[in-house]
ZAKE-623755 format. One record per residue: residue in three letters; residue number from 1; x, y, z of N, C-alpha, C, O in turn. Coordinates in Angstrom, 3 decimals, always signed. Example, Ala and Ser with C-alpha at 12.3 -4.5 7.8 and 13.67 -1.06 7.14 Angstrom:
! residues 2
<site resn="ala" resi="1" n_px="+13.190" n_py="-5.690" n_pz="+7.800" ca_px="+12.300" ca_py="-4.500" ca_pz="+7.800" c_px="+13.200" c_py="-3.300" c_pz="+7.800" o_px="+14.236" o_py="-3.319" o_pz="+8.465"/>
<site resn="ser" resi="2" n_px="+12.850" n_py="-2.250" n_pz="+7.080" ca_px="+13.670" ca_py="-1.060" ca_pz="+7.140" c_px="+12.900" c_py="+0.030" c_pz="+7.870" o_px="+13.409" o_py="+1.138" o_pz="+8.039"/>
! end
This chain:
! residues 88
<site resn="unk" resi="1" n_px="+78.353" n_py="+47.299" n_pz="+95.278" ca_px="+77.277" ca_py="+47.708" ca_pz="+96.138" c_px="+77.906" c_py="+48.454" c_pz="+97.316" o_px="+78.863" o_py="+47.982" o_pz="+97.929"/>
<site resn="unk" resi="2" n_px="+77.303" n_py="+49.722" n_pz="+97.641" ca_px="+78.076" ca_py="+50.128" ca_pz="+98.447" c_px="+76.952" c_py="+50.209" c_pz="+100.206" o_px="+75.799" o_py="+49.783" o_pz="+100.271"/>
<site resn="unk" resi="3" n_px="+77.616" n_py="+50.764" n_pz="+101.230" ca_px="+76.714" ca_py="+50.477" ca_pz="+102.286" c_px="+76.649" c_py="+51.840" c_pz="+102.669" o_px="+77.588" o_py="+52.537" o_pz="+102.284"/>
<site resn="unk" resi="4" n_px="+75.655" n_py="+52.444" n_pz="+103.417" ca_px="+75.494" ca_py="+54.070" ca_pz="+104.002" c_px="+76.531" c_py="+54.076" c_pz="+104.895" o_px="+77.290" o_py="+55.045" o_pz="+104.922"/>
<site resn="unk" resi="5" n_px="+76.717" n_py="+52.912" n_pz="+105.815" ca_px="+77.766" ca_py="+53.122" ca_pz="+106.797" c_px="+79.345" c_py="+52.963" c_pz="+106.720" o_px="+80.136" o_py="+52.961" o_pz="+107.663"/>
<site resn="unk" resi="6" n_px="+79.658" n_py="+52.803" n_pz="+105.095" ca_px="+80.834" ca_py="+52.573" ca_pz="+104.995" c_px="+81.815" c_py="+53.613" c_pz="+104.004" o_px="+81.528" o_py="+54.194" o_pz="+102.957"/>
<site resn="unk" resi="7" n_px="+83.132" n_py="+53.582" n_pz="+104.828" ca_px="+83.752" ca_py="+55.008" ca_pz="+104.702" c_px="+83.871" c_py="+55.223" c_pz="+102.891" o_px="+84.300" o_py="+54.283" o_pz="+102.222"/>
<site resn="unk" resi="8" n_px="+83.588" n_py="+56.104" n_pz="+102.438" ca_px="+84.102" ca_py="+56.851" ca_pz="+101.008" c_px="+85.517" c_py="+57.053" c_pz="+100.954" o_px="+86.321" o_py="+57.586" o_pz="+101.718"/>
<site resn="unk" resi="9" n_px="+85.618" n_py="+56.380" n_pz="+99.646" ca_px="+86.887" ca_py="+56.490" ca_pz="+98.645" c_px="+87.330" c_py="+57.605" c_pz="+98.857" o_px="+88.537" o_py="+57.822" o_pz="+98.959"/>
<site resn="unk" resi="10" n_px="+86.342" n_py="+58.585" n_pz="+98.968" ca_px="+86.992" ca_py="+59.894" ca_pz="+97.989" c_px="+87.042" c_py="+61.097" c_pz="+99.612" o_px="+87.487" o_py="+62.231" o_pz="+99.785"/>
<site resn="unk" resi="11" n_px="+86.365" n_py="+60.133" n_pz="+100.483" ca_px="+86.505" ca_py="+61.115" ca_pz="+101.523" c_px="+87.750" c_py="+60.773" c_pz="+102.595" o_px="+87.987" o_py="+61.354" o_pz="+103.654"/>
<site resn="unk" resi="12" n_px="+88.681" n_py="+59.320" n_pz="+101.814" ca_px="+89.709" ca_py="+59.465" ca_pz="+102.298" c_px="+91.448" c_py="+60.081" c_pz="+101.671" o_px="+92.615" o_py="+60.157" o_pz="+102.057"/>
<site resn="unk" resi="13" n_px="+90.556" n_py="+60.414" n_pz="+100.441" ca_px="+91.409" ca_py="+61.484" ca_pz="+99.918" c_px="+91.703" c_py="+62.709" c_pz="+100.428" o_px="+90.682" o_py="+63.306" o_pz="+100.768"/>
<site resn="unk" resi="14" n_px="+92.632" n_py="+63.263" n_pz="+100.596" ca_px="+93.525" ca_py="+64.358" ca_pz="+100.829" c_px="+93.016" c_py="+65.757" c_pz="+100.201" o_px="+93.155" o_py="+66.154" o_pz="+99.044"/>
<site resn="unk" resi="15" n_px="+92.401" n_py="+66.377" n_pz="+101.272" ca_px="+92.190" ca_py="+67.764" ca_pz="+100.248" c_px="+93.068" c_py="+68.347" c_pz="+99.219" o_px="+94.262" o_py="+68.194" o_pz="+99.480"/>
<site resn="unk" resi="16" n_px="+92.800" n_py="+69.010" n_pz="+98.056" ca_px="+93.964" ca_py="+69.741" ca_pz="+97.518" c_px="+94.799" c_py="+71.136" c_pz="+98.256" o_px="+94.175" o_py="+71.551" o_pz="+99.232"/>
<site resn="unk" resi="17" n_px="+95.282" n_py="+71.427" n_pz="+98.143" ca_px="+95.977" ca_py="+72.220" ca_pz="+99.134" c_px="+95.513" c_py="+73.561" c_pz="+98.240" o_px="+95.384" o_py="+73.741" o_pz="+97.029"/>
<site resn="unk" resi="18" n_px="+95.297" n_py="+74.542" n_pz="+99.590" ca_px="+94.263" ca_py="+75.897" ca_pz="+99.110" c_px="+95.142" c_py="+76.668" c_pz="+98.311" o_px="+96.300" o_py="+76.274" o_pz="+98.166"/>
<site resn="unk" resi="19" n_px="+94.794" n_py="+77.599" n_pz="+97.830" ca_px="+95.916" ca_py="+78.621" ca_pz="+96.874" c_px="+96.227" c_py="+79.499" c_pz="+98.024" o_px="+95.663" o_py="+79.590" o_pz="+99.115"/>
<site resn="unk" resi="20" n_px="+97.508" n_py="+80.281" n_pz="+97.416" ca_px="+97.806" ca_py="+81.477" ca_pz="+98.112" c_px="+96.731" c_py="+82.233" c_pz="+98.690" o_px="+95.709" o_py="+82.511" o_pz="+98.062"/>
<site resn="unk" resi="21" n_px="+96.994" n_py="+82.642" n_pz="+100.138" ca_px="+96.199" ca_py="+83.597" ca_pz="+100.968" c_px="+95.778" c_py="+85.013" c_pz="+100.325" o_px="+96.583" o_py="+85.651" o_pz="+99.646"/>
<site resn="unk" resi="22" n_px="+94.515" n_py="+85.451" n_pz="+100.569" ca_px="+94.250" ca_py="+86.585" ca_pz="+100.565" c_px="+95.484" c_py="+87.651" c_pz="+100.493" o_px="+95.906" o_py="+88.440" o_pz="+99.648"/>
<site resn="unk" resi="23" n_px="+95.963" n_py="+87.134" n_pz="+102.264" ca_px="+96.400" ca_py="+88.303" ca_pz="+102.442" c_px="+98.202" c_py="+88.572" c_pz="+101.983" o_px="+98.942" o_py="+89.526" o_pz="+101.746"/>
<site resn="unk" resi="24" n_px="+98.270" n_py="+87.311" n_pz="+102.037" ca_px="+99.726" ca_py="+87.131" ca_pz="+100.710" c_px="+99.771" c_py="+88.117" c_pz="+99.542" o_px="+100.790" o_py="+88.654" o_pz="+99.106"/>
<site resn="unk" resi="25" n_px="+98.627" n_py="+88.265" n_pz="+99.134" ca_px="+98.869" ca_py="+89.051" ca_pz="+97.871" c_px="+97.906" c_py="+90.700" c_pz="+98.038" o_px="+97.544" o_py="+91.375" o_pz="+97.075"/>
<site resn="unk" resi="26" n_px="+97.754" n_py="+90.912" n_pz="+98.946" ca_px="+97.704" ca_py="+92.040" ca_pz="+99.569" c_px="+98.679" c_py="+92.732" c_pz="+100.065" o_px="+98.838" o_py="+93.947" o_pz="+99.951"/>
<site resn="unk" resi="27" n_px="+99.599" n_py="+91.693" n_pz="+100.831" ca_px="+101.087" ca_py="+92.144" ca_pz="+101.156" c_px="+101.925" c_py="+92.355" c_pz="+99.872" o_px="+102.831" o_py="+93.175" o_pz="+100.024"/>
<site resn="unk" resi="28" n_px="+101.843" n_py="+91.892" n_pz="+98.843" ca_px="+102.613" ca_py="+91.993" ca_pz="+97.204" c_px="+102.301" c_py="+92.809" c_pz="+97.148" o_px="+103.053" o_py="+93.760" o_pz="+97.360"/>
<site resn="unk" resi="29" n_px="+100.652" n_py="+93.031" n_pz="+96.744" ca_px="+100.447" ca_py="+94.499" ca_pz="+95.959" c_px="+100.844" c_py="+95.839" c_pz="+96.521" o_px="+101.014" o_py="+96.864" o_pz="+95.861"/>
<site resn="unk" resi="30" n_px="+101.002" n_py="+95.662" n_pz="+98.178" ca_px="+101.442" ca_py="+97.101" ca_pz="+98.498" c_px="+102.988" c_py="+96.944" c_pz="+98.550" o_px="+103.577" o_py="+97.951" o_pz="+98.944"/>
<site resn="unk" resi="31" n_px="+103.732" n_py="+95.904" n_pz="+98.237" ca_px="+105.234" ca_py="+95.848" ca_pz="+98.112" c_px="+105.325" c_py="+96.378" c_pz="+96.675" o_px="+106.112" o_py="+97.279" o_pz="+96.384"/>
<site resn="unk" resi="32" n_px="+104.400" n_py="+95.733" n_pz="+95.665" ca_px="+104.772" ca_py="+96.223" ca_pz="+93.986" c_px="+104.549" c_py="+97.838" c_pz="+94.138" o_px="+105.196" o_py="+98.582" o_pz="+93.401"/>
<site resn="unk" resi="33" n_px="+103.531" n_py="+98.438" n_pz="+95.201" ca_px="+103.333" ca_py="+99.898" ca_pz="+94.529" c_px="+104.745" c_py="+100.393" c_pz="+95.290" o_px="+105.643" o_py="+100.933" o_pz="+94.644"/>
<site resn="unk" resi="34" n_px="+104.837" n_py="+100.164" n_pz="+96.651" ca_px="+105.935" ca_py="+101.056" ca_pz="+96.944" c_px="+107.088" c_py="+100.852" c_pz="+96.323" o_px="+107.956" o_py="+101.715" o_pz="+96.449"/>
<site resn="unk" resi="35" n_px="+107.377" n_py="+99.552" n_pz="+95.437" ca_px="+108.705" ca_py="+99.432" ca_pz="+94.719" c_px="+108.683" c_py="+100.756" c_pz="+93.365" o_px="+109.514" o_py="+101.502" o_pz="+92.846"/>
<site resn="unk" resi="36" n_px="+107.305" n_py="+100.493" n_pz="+93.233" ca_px="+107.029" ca_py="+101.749" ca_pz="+91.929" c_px="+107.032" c_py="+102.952" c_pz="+92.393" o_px="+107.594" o_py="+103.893" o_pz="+91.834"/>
<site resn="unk" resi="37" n_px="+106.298" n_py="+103.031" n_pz="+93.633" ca_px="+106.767" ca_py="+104.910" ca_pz="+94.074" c_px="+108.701" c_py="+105.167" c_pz="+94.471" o_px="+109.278" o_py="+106.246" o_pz="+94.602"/>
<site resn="unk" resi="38" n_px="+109.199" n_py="+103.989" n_pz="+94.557" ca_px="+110.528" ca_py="+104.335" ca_pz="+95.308" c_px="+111.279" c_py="+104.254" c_pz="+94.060" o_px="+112.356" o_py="+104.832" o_pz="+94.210"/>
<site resn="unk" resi="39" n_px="+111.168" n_py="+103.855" n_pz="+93.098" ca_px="+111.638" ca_py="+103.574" ca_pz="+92.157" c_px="+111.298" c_py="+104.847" c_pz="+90.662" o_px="+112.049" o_py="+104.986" o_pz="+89.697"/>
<site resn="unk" resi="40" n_px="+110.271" n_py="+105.442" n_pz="+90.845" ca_px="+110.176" ca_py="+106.616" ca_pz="+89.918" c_px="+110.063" c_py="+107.605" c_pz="+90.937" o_px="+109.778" o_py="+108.645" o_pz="+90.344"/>
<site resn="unk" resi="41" n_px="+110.145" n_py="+107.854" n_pz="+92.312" ca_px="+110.999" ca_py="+109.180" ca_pz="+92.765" c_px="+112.410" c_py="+109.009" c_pz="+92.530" o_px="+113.098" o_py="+109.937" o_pz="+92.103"/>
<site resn="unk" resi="42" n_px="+112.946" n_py="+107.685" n_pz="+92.829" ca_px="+114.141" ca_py="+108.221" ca_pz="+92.601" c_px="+114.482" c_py="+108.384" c_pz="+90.964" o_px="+115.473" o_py="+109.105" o_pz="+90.847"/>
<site resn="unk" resi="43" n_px="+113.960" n_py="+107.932" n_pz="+89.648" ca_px="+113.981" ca_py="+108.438" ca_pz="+89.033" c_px="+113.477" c_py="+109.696" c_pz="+88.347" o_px="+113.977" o_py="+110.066" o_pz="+87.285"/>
<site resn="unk" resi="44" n_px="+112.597" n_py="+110.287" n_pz="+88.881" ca_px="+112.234" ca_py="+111.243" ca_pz="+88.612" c_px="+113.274" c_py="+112.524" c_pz="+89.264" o_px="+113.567" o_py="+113.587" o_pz="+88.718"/>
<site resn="unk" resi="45" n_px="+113.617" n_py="+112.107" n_pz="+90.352" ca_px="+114.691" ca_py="+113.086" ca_pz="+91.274" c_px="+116.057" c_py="+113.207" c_pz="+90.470" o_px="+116.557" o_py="+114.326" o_pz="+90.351"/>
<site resn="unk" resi="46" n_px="+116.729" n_py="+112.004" n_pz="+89.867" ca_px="+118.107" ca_py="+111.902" ca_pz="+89.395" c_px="+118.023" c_py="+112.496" c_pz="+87.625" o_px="+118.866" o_py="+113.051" o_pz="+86.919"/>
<site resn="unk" resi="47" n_px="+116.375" n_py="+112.000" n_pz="+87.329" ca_px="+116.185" ca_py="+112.854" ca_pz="+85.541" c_px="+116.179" c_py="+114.484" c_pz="+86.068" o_px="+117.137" o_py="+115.035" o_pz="+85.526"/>
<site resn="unk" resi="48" n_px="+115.707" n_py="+115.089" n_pz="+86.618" ca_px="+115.588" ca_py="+116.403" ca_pz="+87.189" c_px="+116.688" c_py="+117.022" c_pz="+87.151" o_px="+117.004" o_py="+117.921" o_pz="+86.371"/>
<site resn="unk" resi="49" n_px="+117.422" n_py="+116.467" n_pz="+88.158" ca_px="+118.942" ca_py="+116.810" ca_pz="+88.935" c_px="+120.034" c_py="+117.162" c_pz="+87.366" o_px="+120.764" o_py="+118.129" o_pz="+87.148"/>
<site resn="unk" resi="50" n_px="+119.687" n_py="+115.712" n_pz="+86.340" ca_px="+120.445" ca_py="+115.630" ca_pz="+85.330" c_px="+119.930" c_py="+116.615" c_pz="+84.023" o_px="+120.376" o_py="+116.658" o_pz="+82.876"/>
<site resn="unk" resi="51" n_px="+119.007" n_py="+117.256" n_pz="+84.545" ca_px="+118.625" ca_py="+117.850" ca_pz="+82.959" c_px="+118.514" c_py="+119.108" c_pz="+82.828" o_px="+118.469" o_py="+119.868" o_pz="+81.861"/>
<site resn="unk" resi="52" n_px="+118.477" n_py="+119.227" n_pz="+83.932" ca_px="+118.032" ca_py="+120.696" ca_pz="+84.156" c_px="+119.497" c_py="+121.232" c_pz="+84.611" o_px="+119.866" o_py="+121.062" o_pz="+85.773"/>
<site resn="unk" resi="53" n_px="+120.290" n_py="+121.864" n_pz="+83.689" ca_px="+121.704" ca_py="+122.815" ca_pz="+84.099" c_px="+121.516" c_py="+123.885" c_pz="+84.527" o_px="+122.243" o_py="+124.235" o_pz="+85.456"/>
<site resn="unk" resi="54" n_px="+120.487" n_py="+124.819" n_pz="+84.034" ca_px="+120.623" ca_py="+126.401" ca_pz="+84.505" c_px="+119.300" c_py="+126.717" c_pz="+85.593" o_px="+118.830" o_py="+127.780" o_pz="+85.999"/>
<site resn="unk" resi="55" n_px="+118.919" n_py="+125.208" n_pz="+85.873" ca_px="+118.136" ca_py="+125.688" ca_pz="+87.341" c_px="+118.643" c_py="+125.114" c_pz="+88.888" o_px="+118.891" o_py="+123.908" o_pz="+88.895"/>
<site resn="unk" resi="56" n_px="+118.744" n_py="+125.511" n_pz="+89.609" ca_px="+118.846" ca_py="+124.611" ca_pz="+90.474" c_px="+117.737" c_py="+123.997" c_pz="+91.101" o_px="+116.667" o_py="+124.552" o_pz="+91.350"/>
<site resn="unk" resi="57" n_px="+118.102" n_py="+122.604" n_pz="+91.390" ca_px="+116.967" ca_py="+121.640" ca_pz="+91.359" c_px="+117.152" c_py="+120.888" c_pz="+93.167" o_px="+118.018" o_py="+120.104" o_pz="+93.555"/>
<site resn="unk" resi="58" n_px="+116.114" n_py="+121.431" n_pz="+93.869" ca_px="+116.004" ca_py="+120.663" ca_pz="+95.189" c_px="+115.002" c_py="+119.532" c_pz="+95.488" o_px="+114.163" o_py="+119.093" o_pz="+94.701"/>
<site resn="unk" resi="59" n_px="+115.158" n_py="+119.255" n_pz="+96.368" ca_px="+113.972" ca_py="+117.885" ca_pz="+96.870" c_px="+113.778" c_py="+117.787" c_pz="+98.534" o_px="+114.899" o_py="+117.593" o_pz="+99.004"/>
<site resn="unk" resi="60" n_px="+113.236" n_py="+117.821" n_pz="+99.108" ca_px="+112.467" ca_py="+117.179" ca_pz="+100.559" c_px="+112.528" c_py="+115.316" c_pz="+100.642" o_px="+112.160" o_py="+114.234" o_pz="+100.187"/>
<site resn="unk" resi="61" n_px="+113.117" n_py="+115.877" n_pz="+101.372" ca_px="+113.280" ca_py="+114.482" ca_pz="+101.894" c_px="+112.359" c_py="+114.075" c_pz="+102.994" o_px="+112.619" o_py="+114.717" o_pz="+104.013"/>
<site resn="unk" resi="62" n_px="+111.499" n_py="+113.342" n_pz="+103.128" ca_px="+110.181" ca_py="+112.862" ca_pz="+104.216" c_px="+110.493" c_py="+111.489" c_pz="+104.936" o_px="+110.466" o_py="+110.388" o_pz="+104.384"/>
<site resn="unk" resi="63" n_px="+110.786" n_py="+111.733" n_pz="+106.231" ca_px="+111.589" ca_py="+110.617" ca_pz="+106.827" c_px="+110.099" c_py="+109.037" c_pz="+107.084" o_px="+110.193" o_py="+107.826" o_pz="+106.883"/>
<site resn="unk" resi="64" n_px="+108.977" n_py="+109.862" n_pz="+107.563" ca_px="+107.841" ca_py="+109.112" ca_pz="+107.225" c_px="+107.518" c_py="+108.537" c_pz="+106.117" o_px="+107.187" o_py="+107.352" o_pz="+106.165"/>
<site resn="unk" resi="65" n_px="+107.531" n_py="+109.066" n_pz="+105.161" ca_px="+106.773" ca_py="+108.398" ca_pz="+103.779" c_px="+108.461" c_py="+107.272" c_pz="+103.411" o_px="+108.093" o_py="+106.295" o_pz="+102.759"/>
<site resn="unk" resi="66" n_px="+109.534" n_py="+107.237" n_pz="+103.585" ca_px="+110.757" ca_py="+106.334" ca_pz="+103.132" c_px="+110.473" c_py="+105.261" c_pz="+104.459" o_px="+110.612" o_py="+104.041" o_pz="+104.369"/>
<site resn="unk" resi="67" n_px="+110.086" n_py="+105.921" n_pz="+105.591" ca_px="+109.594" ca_py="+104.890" ca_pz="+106.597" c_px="+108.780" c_py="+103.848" c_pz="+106.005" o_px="+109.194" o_py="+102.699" o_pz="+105.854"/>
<site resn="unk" resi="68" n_px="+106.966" n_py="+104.467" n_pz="+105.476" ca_px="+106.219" ca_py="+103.761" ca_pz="+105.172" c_px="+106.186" c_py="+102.786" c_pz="+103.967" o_px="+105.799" o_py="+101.621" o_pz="+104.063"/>
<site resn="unk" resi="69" n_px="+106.699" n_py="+103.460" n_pz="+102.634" ca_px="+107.013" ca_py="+102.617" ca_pz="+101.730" c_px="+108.237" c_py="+101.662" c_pz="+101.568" o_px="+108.495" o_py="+100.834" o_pz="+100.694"/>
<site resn="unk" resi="70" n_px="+108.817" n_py="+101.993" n_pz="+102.538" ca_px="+110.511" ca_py="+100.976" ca_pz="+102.608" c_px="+110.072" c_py="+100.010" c_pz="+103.806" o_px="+110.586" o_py="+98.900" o_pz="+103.943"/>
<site resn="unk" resi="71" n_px="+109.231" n_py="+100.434" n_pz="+104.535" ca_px="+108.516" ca_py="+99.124" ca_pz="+105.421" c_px="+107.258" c_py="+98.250" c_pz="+104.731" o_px="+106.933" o_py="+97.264" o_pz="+105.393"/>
<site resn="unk" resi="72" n_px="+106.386" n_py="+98.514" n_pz="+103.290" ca_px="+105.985" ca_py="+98.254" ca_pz="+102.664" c_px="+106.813" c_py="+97.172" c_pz="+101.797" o_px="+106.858" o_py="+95.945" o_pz="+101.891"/>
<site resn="unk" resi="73" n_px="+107.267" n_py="+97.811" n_pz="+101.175" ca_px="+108.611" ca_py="+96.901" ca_pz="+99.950" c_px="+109.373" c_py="+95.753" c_pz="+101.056" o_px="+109.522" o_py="+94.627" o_pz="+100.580"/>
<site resn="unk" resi="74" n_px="+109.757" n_py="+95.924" n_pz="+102.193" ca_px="+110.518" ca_py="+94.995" ca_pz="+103.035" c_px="+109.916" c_py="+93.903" c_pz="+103.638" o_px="+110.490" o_py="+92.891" o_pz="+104.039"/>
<site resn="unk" resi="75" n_px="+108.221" n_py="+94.260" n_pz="+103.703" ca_px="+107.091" ca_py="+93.578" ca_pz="+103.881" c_px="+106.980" c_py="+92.311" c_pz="+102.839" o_px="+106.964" o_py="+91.093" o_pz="+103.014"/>
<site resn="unk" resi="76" n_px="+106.923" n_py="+92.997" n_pz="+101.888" ca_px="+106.349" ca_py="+92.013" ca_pz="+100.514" c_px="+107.802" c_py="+90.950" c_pz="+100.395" o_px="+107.769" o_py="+89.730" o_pz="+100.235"/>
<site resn="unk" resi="77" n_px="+108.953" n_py="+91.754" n_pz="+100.515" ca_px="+109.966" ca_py="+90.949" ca_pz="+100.362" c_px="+110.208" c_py="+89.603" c_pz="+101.476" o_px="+110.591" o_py="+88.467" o_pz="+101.195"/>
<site resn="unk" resi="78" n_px="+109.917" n_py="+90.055" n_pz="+102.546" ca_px="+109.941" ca_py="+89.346" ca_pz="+103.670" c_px="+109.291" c_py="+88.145" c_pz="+103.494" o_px="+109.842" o_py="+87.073" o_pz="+103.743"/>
<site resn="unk" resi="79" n_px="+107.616" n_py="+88.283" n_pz="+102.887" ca_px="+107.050" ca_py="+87.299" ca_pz="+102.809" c_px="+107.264" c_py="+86.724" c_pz="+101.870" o_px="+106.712" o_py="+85.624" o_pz="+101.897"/>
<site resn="unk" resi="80" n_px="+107.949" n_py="+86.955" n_pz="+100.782" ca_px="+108.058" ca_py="+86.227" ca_pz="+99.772" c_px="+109.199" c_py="+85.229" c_pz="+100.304" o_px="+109.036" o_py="+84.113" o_pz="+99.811"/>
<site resn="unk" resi="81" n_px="+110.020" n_py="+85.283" n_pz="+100.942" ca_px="+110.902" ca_py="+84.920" ca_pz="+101.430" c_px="+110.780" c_py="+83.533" c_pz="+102.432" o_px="+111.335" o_py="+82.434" o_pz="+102.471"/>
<site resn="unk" resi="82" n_px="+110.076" n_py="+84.005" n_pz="+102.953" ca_px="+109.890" ca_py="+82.993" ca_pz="+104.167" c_px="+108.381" c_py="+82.162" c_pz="+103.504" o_px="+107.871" o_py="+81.338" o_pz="+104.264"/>
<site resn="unk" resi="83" n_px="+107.867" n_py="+82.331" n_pz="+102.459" ca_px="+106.769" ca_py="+81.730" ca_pz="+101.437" c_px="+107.147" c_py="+80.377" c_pz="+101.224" o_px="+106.630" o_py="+79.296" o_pz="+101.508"/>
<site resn="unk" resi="84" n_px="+108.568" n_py="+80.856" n_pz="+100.435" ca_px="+109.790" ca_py="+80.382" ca_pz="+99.925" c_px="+110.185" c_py="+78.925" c_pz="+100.392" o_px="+110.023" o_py="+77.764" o_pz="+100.014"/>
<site resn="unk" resi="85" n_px="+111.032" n_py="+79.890" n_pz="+101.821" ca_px="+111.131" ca_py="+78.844" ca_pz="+102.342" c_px="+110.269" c_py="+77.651" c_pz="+102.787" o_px="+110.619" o_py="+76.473" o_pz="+102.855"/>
<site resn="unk" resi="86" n_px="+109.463" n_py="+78.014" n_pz="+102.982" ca_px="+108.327" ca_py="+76.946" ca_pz="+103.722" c_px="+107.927" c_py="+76.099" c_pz="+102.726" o_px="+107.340" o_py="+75.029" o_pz="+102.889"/>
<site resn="unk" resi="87" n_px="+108.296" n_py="+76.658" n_pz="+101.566" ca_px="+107.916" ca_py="+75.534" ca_pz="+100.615" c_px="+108.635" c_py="+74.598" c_pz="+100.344" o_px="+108.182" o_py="+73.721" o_pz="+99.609"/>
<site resn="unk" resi="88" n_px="+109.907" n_py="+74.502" n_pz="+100.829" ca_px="+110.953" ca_py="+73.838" ca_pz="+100.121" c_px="+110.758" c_py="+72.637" c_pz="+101.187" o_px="+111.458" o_py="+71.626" o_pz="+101.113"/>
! end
């Protein structure tokens, strides 16, 4: 028999602990794309460079966009990192 005024079993249980944040995996997904843009320019730049013998082959270098996606990728890494740790 239970009483209205007396505390629940189940409300002295321990929430389950929430899943990964939103924004955790918002920070991934823009670490996975810039790993993929940094990762097929530079392959696309070094297949170029290598295939092409009788042209000469240049590139631009954009000190902004290696800014933005290498602060992207360092982002995702960062948090994975310190995720990490906090879990242990």
């Amino acid at each position: 028999m239970s009483r209205d005024g007396a505390p629940s079993k189940q409300a002295a249980k321990s929430q389950p602990a929430a899943g990964t944040p939103i924004w955790v995996w918002v920070i991934y997904g823009f670490g996975i794309l810039a790993g993929a843009v940094i990762a097929f320019s530079l392959l696309f730049t070094l297949g170029a460079r290598a295939l092409s013998s009788d042209v000469e082959v240049g590139y631009d270098f954009s000190w902004p966009a290696t800014i933005l996606w290498g602060g992207l990728a360092l982002a995702a890494i960062v948090t994975y990192v310190v995720r990490k740790s906090q879990r242990r």
